[in-house]
KEBA-445387 format. One line per field, with one value per atom (N, C-alpha, C): residue number from 1; x, y, z; residue in three letters; atom name. Coordinates in Angstrom, 1 decimal, always signed. Last residue first. Example, Ala and Ser with C-alpha at 12.3 -4.5 7.8 and 13.67 -1.06 7.14 Angstrom:
2
nr: c(2|2|2|1|1|1) .
X: c(+12.8|+13.7|+12.9|+13.2|+12.3|+13.2) .
Y: c(-2.2|-1.1|+0.0|-5.7|-4.5|-3.3) .
Z: c(+7.1|+7.1|+7.9|+7.8|+7.8|+7.8) .
rest: c(Ser|Ser|Ser|Ala|Ala|Ala) .
atom: c(N|CA|C|N|CA|C) .
//
This chain:
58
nr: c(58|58|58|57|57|57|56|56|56|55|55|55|54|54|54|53|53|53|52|52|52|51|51|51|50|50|50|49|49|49|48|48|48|47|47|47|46|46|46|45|45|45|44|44|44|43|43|43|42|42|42|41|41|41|40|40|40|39|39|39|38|38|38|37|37|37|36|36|36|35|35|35|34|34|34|33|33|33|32|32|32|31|31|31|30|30|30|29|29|29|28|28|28|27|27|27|26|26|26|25|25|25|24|24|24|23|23|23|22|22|22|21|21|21|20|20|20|19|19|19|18|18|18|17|17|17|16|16|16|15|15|15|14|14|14|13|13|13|12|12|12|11|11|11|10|10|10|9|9|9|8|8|8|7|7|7|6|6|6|5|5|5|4|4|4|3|3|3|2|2|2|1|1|1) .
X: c(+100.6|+100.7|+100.6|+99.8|+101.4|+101.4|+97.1|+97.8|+99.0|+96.4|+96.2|+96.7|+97.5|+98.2|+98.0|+95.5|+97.0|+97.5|+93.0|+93.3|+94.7|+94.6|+93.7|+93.7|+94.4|+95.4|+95.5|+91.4|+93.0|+94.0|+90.7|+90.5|+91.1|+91.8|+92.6|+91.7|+91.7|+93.1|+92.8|+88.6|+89.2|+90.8|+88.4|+88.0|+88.5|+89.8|+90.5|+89.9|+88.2|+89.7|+90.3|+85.0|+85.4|+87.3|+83.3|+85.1|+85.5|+82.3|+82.3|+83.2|+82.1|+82.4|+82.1|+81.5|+81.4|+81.0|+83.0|+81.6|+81.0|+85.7|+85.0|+83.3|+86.1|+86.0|+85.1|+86.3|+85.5|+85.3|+88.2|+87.0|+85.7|+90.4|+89.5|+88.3|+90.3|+89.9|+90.0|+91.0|+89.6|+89.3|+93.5|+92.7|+91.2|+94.7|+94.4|+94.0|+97.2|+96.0|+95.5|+98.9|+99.3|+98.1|+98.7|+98.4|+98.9|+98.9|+99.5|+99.7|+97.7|+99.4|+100.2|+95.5|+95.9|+97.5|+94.6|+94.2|+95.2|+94.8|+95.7|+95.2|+93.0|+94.1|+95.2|+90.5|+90.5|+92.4|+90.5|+90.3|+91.5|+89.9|+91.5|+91.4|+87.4|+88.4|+90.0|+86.0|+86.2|+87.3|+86.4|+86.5|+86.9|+85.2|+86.1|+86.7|+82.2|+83.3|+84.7|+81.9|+81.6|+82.9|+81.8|+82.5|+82.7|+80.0|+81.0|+82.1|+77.6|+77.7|+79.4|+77.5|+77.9|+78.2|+76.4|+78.1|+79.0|+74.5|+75.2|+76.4|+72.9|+72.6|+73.9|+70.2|+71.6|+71.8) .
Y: c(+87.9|+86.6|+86.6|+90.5|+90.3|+89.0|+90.9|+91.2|+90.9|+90.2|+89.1|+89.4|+92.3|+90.9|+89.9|+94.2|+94.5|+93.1|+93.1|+93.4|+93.2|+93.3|+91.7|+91.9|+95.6|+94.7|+93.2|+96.7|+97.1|+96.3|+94.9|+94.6|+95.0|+96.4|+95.0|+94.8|+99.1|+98.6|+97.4|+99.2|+99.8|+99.2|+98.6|+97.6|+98.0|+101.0|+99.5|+98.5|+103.1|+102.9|+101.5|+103.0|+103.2|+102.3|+104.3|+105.3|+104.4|+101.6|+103.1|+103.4|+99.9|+99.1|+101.0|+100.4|+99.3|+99.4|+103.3|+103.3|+101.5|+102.6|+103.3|+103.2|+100.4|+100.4|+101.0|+102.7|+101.3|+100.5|+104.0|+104.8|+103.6|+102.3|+102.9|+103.3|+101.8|+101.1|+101.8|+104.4|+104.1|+102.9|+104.5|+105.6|+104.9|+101.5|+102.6|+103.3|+100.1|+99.9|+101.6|+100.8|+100.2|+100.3|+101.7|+100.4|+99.6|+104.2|+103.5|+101.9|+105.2|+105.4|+104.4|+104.8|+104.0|+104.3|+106.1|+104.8|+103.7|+108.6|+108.2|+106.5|+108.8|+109.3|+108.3|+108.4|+107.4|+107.3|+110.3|+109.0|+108.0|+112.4|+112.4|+110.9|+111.5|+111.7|+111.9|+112.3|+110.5|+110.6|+114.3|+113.5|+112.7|+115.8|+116.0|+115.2|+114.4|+114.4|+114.8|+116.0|+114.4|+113.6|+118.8|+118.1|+116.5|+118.6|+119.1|+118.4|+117.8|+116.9|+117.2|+120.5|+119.1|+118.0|+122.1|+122.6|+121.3|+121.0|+121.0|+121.2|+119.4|+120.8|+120.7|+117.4|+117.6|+118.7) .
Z: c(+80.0|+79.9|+78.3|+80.4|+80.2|+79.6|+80.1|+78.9|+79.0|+82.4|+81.7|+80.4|+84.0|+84.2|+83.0|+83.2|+82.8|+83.1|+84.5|+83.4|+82.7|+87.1|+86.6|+85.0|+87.7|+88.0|+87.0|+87.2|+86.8|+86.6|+89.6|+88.8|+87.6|+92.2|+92.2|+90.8|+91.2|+91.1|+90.9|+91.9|+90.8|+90.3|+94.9|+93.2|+92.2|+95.4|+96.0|+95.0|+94.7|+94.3|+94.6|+93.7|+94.7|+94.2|+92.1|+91.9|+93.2|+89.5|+90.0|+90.6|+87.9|+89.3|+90.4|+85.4|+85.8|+87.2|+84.8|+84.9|+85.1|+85.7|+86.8|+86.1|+83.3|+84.6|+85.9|+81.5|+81.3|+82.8|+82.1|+82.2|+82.1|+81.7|+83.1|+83.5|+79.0|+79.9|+81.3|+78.7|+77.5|+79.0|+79.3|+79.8|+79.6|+79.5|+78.6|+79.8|+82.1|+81.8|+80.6|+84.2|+82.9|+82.2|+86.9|+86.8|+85.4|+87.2|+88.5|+87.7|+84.9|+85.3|+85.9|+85.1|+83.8|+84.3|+87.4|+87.2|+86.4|+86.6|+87.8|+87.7|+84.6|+84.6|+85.5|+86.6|+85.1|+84.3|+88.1|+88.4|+87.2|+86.1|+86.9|+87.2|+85.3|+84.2|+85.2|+87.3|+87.2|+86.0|+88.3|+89.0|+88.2|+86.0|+85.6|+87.1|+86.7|+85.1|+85.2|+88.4|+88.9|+87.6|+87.8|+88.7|+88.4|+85.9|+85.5|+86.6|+87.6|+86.4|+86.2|+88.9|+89.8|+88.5|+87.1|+87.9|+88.4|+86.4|+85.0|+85.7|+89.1|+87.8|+87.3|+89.9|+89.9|+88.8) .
rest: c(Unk|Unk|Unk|Unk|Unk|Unk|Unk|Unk|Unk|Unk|Unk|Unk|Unk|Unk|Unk|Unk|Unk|Unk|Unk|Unk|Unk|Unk|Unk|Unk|Unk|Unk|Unk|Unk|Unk|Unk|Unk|Unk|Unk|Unk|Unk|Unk|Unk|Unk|Unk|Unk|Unk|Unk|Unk|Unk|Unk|Unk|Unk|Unk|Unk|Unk|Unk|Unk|Unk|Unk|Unk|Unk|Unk|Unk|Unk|Unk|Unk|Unk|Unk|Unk|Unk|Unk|Unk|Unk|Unk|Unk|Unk|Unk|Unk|Unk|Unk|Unk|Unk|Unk|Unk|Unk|Unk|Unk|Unk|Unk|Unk|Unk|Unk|Unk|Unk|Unk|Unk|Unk|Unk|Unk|Unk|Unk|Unk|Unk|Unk|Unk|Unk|Unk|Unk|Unk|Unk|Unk|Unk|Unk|Unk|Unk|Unk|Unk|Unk|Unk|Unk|Unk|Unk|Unk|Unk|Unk|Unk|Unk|Unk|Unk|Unk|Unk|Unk|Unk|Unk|Unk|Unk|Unk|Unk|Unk|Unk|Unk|Unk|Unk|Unk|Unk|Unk|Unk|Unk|Unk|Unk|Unk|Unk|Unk|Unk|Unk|Unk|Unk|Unk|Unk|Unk|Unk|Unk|Unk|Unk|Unk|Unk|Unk|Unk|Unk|Unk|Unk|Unk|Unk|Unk|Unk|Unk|Unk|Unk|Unk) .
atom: c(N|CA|C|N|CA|C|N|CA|C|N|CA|C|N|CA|C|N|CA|C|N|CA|C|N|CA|C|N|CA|C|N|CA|C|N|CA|C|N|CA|C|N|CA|C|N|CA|C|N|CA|C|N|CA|C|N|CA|C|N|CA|C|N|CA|C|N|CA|C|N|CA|C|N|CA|C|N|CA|C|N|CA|C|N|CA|C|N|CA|C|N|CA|C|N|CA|C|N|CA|C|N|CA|C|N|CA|C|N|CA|C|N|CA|C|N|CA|C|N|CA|C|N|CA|C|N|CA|C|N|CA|C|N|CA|C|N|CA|C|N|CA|C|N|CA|C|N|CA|C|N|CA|C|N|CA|C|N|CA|C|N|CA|C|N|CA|C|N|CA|C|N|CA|C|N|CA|C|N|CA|C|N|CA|C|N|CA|C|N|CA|C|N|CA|C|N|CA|C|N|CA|C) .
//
């Protein structure tokens, strides 16, 4: 993999990570904590997001 695709994959998971913390409530820091957990796929990504931000309401 060479440095162009690394650049890509990073600045993917950083919008990810963005659109993550907006939709959901959740840091940036925890998304990013996230997507390197569970990886980009979006539907684990929310319903665990979700889980997170819920147990801070309580």
């Amino acid at each position: 993999m060479g440095k162009d695709e690394d650049d890509a994959r990073t600045a993917e998971r950083d919008r990810l990570a963005i659109s993550l913390a907006k939709e959901t409530g959740i840091s940036e820091a925890q998304a990013r904590d996230l997507i390197n957990m569970l990886g980009t796929d979006r539907n684990s990504l929310l319903r665990e997001a979700r889980l997170i931000y819920g147990q801070r309401l309580r």
